[in-house]
C-alpha positions as a printed NumPy array, in Angstrom:
array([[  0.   ,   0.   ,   0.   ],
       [  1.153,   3.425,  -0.778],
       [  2.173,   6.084,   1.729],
       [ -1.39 ,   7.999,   0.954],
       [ -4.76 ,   7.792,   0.198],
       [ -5.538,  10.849,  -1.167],
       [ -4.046,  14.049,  -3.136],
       [ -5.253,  17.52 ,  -2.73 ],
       [ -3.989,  19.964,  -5.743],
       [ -3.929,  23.293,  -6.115],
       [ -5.312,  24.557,  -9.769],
       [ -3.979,  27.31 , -11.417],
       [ -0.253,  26.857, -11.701],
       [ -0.233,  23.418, -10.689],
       [ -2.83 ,  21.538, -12.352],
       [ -3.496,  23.631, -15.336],
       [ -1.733,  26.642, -16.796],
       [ -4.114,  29.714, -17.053],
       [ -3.686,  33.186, -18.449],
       [ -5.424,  34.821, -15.927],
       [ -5.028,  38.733, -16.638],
       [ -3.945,  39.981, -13.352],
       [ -2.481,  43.292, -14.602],
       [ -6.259,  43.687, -15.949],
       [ -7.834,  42.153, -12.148],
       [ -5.884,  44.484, -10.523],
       [ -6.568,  47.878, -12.228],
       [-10.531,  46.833, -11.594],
       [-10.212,  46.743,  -8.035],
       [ -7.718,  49.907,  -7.819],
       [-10.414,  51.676, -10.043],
       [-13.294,  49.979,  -7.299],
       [-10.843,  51.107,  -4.273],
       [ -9.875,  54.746,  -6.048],
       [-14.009,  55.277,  -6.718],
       [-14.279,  54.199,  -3.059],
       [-12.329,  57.422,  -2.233],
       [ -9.112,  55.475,  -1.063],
       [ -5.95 ,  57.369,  -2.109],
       [ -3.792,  55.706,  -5.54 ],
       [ -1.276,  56.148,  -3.446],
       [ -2.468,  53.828,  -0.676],
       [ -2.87 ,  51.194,  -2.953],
       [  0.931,  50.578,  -4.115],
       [  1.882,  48.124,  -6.69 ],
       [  0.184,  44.688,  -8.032],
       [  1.093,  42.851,  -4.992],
       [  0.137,  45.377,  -2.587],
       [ -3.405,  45.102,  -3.889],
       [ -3.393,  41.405,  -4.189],
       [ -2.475,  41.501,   0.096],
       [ -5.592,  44.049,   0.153],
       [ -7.644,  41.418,  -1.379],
       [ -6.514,  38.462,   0.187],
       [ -7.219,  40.688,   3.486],
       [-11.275,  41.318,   2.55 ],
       [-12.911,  42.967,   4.918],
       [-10.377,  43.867,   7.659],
       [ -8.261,  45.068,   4.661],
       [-10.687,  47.337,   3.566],
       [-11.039,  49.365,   6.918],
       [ -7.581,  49.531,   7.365],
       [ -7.598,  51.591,   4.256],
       [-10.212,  53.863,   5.091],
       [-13.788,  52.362,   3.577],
       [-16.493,  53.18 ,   6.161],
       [-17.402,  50.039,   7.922],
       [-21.311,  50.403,   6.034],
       [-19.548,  50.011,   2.647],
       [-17.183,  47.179,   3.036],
       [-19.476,  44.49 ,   1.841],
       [-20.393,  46.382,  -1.057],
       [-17.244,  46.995,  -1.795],
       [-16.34 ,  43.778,  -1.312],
       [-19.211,  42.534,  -3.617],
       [-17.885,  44.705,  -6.259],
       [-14.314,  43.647,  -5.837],
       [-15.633,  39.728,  -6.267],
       [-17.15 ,  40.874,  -9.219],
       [-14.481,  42.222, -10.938],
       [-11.92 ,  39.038,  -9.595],
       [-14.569,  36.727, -11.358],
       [-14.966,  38.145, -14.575],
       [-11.153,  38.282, -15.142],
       [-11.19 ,  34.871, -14.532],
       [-13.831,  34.167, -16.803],
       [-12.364,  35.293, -19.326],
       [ -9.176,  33.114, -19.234],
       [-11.182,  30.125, -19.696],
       [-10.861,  29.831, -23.347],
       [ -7.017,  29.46 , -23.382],
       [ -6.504,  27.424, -20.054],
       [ -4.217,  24.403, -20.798],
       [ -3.024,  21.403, -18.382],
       [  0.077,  21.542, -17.404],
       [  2.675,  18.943, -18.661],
       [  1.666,  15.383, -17.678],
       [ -1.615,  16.681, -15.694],
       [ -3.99 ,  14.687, -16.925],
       [ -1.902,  11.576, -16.918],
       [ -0.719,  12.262, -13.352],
       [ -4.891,  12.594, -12.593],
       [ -5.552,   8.996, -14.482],
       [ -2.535,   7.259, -12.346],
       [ -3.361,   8.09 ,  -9.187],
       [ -7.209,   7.628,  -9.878],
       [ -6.537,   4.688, -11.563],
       [ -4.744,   3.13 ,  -8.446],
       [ -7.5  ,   4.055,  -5.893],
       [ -6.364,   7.261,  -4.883],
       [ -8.903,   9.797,  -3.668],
       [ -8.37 ,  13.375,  -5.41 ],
       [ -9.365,  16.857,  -4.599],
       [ -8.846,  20.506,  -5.538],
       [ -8.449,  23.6  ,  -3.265],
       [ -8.107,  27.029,  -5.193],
       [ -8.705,  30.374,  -4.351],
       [-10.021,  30.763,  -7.705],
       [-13.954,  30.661,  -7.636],
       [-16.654,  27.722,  -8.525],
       [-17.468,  28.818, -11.727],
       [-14.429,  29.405, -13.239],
       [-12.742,  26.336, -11.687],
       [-15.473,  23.856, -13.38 ],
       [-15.483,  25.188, -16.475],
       [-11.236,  25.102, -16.909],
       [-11.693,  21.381, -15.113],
       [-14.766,  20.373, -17.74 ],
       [-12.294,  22.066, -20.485],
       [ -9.595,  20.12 , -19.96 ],
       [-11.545,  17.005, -19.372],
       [-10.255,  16.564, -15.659],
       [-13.601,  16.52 , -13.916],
       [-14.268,  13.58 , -13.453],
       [-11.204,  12.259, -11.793],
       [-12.016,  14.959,  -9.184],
       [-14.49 ,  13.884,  -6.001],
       [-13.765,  17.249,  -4.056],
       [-13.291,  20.159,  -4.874],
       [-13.566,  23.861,  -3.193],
       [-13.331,  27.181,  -4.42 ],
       [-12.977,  30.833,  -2.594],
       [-16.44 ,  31.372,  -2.81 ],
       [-17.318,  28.1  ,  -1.599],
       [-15.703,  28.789,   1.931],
       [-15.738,  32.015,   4.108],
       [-12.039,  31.376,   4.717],
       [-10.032,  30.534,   1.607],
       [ -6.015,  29.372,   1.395],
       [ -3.825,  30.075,   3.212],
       [ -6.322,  29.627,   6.146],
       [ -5.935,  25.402,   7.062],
       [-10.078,  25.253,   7.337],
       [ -9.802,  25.344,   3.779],
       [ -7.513,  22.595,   2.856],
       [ -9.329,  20.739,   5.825],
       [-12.623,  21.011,   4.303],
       [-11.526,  19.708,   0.971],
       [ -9.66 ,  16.829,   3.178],
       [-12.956,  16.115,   4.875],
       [-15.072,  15.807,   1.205],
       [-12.787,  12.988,   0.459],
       [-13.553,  11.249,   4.18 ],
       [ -9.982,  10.831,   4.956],
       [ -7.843,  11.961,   7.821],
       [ -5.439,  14.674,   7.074],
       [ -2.518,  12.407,   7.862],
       [ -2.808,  10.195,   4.609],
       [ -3.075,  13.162,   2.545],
       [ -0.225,  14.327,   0.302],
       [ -0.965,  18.627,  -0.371],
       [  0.156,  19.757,  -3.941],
       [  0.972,  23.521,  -5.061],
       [  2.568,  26.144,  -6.602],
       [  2.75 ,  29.056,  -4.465],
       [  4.138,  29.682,  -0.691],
       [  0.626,  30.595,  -0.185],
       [  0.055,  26.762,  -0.441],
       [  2.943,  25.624,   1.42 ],
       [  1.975,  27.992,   4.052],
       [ -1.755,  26.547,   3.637],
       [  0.19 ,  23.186,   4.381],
       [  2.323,  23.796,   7.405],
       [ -0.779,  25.593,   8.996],
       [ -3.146,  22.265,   8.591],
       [  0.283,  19.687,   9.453],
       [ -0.612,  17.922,   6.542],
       [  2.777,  16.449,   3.835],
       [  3.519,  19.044,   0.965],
       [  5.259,  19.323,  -2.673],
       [  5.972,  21.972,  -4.176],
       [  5.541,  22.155,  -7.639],
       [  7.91 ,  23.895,  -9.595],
       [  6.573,  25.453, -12.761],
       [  9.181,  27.854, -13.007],
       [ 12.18 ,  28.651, -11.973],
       [ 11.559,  31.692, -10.041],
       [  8.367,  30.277,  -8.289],
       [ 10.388,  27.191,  -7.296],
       [ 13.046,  29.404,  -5.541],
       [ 10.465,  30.925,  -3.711],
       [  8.944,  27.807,  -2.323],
       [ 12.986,  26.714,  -1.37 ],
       [ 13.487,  30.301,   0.41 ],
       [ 10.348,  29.708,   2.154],
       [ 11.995,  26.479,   3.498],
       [  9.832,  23.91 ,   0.963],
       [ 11.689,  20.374,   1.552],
       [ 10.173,  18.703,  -1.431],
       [  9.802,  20.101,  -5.05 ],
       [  8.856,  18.532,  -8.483],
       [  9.193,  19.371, -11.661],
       [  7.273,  17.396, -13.683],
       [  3.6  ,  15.993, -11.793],
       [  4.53 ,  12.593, -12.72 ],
       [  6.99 ,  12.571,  -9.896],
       [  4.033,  13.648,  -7.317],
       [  2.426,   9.994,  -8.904],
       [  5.764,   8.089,  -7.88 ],
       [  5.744,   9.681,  -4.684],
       [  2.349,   8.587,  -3.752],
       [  2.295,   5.189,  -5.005],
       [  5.802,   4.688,  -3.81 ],
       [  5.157,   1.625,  -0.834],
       [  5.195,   2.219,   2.644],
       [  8.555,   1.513,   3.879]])
């Protein structure tokens, strides 16, 4: 028997490779933010506003937006998030050995699931594109959880669609936003390195385990207790 029973994946970046328009997601919210009568200069650069967003709410009245406007604001924000993504669909692509990484581990009685901090809509559609659905038995979005990655409750409510306990669950990503997701739940993590600057990232972060092709993350699994 393997050293698992189930994988978790990350999407974007790991499972599939989109072209998400972020320089477009983030002028909409800085435009939502500026109209909101929070300063440009407040706002900084791309990742500055991608913190702000990843903060919600509390985020929000740090910056100034009267506590009676955040969840409009934050409704709007959504808004503009999901139609970038939306648009993407049409060009999303699996990354190298994906789907035959999917069939493997399905294949050999491995339970599979999918957190992302992208949202429901967008993530079925890119899944049903690529024809990865169905290997999939749980899978959770942002919008399908009031506290998305890197909170653990996520990961662990993914974990508990699959009716496993987190200890025979291998956790695969991209981003030290998933490794951090990771070390938060206590629950075995690769990093997957789809590029070389992203990988460094994960090592500076202190990731103990990358690979660079998802065929590895198979082995790994499968590989017999020892």
């Amino acid at each position: 028997m393997g050293r698992y029973k189930a994988v978790v994946f990350d999407l974007d970046g790991t499972l599939q490779d989109s072209k998400i328009d972020f320089q477009k997601m983030t002028e909409r919210v800085r435009e939502i933010l500026i109209n909101e009568g929070i300063p440009e200069s407040s706002l900084g650069d791309r990742r500055a506003v991608y913190l702000i967003i990843r903060g919600g709410g509390d985020s929000l009245l740090e910056l100034g937006v009267r506590d009676d406007r955040v969840q409009t604001v934050l409704r709007l924000m959504t808004e503009a998030i999901n139609e970038t993504e939306l648009e993407a669909t049409d060009s999303v692509e699996p990354k190298r050995n994906a789907l035959q990484t999917l069939e493997t581990l399905h294949r050999n009685g491995i339970l599979l699931g999918i957190a992302t901090r992208s949202h429901r809509a967008y993530a079925e559609r890119c899944l049903a594109e690529m024809g990865m659905r169905h290997y999939i038995r749980g899978l959770l979005a942002r919008d399908d959880v009031p506290f998305p990655k890197p909170d653990p409750r996520h990961l662990f409510e993914t974990i508990a669609l699959l009716e496993v306990d987190p200890g025979d669950v291998l956790y695969v990503g991209d981003t030290t936003t998933d490794l951090e997701t990771a070390r938060a739940a206590k629950v075995d993590f690769v990093g997957y390195m789809r590029d070389d600057a992203w990988g460094q990232r994960l090592l500076d972060a202190g990731c103990d385990l990358l690979a660079e092709d998802l065929l590895e993350v198979a082995e790994m699994v499968l590989k017999p207790r020892e």
